[in-house]
LUMLUM-49389 format. One line per 5 residues: their letters; for each residue x, y, z of C-alpha. Coordinates in Angstrom, 2 decimals. Layout:
a	X:Y:Z ~ ...
This chain:
xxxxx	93.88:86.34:84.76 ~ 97.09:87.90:83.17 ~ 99.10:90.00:84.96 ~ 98.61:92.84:82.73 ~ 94.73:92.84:83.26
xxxxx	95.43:91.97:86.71 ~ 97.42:95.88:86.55 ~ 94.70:97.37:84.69 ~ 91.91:96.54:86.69 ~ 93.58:97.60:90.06
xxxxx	94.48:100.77:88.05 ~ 90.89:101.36:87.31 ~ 89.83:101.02:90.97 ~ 92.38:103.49:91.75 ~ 94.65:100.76:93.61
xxxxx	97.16:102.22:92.65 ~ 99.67:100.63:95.92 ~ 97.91:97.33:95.56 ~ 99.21:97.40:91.42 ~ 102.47:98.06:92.25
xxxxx	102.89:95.38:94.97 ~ 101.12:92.41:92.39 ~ 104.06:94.12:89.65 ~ 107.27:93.88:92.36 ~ 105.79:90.04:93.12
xxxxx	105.36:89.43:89.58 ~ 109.07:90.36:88.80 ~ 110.25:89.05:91.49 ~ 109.41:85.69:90.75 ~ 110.61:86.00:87.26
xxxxx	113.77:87.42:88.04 ~ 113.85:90.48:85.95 ~ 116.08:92.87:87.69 ~ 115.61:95.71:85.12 ~ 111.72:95.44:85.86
xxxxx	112.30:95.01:89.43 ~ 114.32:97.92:90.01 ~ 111.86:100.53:88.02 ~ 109.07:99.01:90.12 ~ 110.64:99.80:93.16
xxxxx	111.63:103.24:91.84 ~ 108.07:103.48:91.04 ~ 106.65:102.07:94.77 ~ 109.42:104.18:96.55 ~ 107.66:107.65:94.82
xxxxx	104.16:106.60:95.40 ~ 104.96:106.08:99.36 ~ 106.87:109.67:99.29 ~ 104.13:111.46:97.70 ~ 101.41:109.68:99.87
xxxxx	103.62:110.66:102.83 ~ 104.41:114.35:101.54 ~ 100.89:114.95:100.91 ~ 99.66:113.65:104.32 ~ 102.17:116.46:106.26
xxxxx	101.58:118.95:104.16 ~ 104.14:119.08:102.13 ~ 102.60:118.65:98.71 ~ 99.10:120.08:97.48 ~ 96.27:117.94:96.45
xxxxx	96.69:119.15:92.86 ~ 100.67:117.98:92.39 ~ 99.98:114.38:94.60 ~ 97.67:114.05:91.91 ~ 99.57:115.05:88.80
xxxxx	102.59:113.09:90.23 ~ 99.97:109.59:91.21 ~ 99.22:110.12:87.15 ~ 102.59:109.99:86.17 ~ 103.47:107.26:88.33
xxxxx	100.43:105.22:86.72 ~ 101.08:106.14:83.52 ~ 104.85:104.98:83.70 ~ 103.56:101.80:85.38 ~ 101.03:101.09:82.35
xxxxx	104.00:101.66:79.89 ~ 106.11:98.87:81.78 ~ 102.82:96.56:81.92 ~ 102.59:96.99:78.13 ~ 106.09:95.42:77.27
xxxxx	106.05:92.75:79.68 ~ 106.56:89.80:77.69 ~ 103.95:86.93:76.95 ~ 104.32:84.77:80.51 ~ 104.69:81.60:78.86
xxxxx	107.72:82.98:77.25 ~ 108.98:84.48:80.85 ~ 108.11:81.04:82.29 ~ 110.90:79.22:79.29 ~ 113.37:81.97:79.75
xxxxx	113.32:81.79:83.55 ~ 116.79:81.11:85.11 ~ 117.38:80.57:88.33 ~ 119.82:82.72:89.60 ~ 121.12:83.86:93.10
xxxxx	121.54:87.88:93.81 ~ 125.04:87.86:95.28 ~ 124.48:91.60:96.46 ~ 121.17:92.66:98.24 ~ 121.94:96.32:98.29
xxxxx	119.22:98.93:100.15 ~ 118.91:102.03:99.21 ~ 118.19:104.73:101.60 ~ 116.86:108.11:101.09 ~ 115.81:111.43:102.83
xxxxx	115.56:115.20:101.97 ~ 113.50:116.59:104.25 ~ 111.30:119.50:103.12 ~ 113.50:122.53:104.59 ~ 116.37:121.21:103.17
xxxxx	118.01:122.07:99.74 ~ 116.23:119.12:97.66 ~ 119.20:116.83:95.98 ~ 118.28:114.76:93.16 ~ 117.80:111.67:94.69
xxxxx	115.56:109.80:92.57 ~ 118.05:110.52:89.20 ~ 121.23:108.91:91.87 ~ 119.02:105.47:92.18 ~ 118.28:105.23:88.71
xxxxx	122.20:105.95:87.65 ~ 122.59:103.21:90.09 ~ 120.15:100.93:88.49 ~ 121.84:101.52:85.53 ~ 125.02:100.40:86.69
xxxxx	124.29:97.38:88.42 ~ 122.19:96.12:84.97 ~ 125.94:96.68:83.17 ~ 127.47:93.91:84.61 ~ 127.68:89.97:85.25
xxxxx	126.93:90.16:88.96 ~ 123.41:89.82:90.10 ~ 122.03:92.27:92.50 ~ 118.83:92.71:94.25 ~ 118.29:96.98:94.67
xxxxx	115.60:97.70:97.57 ~ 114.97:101.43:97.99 ~ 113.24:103.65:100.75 ~ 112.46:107.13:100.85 ~ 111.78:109.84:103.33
xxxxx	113.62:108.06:105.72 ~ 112.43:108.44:109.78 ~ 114.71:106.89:112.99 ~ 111.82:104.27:113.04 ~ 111.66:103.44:109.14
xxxxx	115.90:102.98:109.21 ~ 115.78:100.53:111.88 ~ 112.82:98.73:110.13 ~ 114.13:98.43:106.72 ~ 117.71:97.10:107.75
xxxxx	115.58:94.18:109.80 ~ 113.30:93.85:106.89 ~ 115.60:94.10:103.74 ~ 118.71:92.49:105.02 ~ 121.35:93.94:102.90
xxxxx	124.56:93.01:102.23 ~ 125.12:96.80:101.07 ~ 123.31:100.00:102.63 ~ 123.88:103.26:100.85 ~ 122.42:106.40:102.02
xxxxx	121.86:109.39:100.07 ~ 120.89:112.49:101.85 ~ 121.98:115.60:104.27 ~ 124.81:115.49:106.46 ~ 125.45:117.45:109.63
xxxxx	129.45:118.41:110.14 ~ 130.84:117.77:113.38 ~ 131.23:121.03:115.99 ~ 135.45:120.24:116.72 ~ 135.41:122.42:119.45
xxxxx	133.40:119.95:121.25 ~ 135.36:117.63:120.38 ~ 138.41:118.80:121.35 ~ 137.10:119.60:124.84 ~ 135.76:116.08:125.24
xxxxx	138.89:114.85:124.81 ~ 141.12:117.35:126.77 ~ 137.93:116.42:130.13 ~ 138.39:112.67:128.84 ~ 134.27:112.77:128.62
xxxxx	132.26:112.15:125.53 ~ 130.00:114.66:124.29 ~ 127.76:115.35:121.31 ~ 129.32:116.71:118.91 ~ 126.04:118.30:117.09
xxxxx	126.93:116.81:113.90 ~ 125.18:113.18:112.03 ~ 122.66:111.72:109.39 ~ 119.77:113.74:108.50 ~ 116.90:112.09:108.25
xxxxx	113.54:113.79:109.45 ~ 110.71:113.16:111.77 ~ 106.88:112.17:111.09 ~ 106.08:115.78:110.02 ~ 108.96:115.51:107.57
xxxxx	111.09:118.15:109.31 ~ 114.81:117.13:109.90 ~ 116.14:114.68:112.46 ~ 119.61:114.79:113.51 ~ 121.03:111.24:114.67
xxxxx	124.08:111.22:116.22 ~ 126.93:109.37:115.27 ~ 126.50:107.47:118.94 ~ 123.35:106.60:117.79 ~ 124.52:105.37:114.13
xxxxx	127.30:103.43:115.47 ~ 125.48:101.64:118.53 ~ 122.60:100.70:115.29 ~ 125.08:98.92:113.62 ~ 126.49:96.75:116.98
xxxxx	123.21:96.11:117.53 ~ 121.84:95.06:113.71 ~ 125.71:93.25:112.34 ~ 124.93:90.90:115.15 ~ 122.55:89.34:112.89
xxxxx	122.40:90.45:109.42 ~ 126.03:90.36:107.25 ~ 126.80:93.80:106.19 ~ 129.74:94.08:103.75 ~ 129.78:97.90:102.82
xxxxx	128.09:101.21:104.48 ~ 128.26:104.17:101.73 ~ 127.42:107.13:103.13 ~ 126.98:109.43:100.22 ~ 125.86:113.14:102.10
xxxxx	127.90:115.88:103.63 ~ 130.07:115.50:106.18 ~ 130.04:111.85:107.11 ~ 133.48:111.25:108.03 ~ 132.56:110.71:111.57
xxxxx	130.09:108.32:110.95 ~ 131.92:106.42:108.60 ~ 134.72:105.98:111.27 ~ 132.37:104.71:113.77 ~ 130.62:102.35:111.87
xxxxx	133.56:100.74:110.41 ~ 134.40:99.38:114.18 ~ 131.34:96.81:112.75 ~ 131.14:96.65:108.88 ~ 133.91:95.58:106.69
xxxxx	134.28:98.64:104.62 ~ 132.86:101.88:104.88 ~ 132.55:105.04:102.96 ~ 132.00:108.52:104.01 ~ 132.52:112.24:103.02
xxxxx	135.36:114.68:104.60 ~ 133.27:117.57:103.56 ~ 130.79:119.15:101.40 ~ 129.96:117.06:98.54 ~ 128.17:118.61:95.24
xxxxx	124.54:116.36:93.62 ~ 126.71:115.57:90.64 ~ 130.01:114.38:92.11 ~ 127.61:112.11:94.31 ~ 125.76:110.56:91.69
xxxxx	128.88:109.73:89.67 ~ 130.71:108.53:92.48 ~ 127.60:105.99:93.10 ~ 127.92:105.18:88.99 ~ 131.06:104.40:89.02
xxxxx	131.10:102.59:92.77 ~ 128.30:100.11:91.54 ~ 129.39:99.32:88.16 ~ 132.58:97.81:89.74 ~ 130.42:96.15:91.70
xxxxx	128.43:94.63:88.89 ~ 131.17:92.92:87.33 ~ 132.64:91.55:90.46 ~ 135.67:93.67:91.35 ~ 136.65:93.89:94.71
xxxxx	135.43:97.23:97.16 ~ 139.04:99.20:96.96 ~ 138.94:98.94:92.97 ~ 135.49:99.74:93.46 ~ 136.18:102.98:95.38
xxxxx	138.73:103.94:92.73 ~ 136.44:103.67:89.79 ~ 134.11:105.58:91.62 ~ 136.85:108.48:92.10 ~ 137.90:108.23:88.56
xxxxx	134.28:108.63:87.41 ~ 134.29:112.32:89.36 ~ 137.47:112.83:87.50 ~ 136.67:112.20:83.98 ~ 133.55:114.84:84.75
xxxxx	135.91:117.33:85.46 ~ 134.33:118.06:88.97 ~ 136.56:118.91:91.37 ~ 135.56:116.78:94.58 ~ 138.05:113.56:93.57
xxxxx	138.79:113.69:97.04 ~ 136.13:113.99:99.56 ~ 134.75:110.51:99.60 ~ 136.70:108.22:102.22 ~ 137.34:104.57:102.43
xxx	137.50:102.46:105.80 ~ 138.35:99.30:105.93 ~ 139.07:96.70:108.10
């Protein structure tokens, strides 16, 4: 059986999950990153509106408009899928030189950022140039699904797009006037199984990544939310180069910092020219937050 009546008859039996999986194998094997990277665009929604809808977050009525416009975009790319025979002749073999996992949350009580339009910009990018790269996303990110997807995914690059919780300095300061550490209050929001926010603490972000580098070969952390500074610092005593945020960052300074970031990327330039498109690209929008993302490197 083709693939595309392979789609259409898991479509028809309202499989929808099942559809998308036999599409990401399907691409997967053929290599095609531009299909692989909308299918995963389109398997990342699904999972958020099946988990929005679940706790409460979403009404039956706009799971189900948003399920139809998630099939209907799938049909579209199972339509102009080429003939397989031809796939099978133009097959080449090729090795993704970045795996890069994308990681997303924006919890319900939280102004919503456009999330979704960042991964696609990022899509884009990566499709621009000579380098290869495999893009994994997930969304509605819990404590338990962040430690799972780094174990599953592997990435050479983890980017996470999101909410950011500023340090309290005060604290700080007094922890290092007593000489004891405290928490600081500030950290990665992600949320919890009822998809209200979760603080994690930069102790906990930074004792993650001595535990997971151990195994897996992280190159680059980009932490594209609020206030990540402190995070960035501590997670750079494991990863080669890391990016954070010295303040308040805007939706559209962070999606054309990640444009700009990942098409240097795509054609093989090196992380610091990387980090200087990426500044250039807020720049040339005329937005005035050239200088609130941070690079540390080792």
């Amino acid at each position: 059986m083709s693939i595309k009546k392979k789609i259409q008859n898991l479509i028809s039996n309202n499989q929808i999950k099942k559809a998308l999986d036999e599409l990401e194998q399907f691409s997967s094997y053929y290599r095609d990153e531009f299909l692989i990277n909308q299918v995963i665009l389109l398997k990342s929604r699904f999972n958020e509106v099946e988990k929005e809808y679940h706790f409460g977050g979403m009404t039956y009525y706009d799971s189900s408009n948003t399920k139809t416009k998630i099939i209907n975009a799938l049909l579209y790319l199972v339509d102009n899928i080429s003939d397989e025979k031809t796939m099978k002749k133009r097959k080449v073999e090729k090795v993704f030189e970045f795996k890069i996992l994308f990681l997303a949350s924006n919890p319900f009580k939280t102004p919503q950022l456009q999330l979704e339009k960042e991964f696609i910009e990022i899509s884009r990018s990566l499709q621009e140039g000579r380098i290869s790269s495999l893009l994994h996303s997930e969304w509605a990110i819990t404590p338990k699904d962040l430690q799972i997807a780094i174990i599953k995914h592997k990435p050479t690059i983890i980017h996470f797009s999101g909410h950011g919780k500023p340090e309290n300095k005060e604290l700080l300061e007094l922890s290092k006037k007593i000489g004891i550490e405290i928490e600081s209050g500030g950290g990665l929001i992600l949320q919890n199984i009822k998809g209200e926010n979760h603080i994690v603490s930069t102790r906990a972000i930074s004792n993650l990544f001595d535990i997971v580098t151990r195994k897996i070969d992280i190159k680059v952390v980009l932490l594209n939310c609020c206030y990540s500074e402190e995070q960035a610092k501590a997670i750079s005593m494991f990863v080669p180069y890391v990016i954070g945020t010295n303040n308040s960052v805007g939706d559209k300074a962070a999606i054309k910092f990640s444009s700009g970031f990942y098409r240097g990327i795509s054609h093989g330039e090196d992380i610091e020219y990387s980090f200087e498109l990426a500044l250039n690209m807020i720049k040339l929008e005329n937005l005035k937050e050239d200088d609130i993302h941070v690079l540390y490197g080792k």
